[in-house]
N, C-alpha and C positions, 0 to 999 in steps of 0.2 A: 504494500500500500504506500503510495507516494503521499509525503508532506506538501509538495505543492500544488498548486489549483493550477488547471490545466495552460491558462493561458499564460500565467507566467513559466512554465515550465516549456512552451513552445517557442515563447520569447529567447529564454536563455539558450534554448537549441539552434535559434536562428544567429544568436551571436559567436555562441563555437564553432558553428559553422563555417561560417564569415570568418573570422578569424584564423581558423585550423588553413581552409582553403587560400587564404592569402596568404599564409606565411611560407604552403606550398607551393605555389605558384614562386614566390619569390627565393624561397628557396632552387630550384629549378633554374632560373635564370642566370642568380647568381653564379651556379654549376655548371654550364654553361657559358656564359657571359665571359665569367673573370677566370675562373680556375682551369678552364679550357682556351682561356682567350679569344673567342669569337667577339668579346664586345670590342675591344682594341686593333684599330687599324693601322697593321703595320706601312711598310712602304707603298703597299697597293692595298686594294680591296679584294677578298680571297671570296670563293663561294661561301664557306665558314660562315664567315660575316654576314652575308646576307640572307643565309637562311637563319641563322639567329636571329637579326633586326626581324625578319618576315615573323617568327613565330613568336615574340616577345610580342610585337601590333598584335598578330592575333590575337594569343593567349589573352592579351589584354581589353581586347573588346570582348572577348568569352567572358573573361573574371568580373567586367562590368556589368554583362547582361544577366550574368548568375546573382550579380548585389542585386541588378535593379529589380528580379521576378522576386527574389528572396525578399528584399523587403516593402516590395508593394502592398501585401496583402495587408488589412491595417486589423487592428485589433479592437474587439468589444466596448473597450473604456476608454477608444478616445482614437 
């Protein structure tokens, strides 16, 4: 039996969500990005690079669209 009332308990699932998922995502990138070096342009532009820049946009209009469904829905009290 849970202590909390439903909607606060939908609430706090929408924020670890949000959270867990952004921190993946940025995690991700940075692995990527820095540690593999695709974010840094050496003497020329390497394919590397730009399939990194290409999925970094994407990812990133994904991870927006996921905020924006994620917290559209509003809640009961307000």
């Amino acid at each position: 039996m849970s202590l909390l009332e439903p909607d606060i308990k939908d609430f706090l699932k929408k924020i670890i969500q949000s959270v867990f998922i952004g921190l993946g995502w940025m995690m991700v990138n940075m692995v990527a990005g820095i540690f593999l070096g695709w974010m840094f342009i050496g003497e020329r532009l390497s394919a590397g690079n730009i399939i990194f820049y290409i999925f970094l946009i994407t990812s990133l209009i994904l991870l927006i669209r996921f905020y924006i469904r994620t917290w559209k829905k509003k809640f009961p009290h307000g």
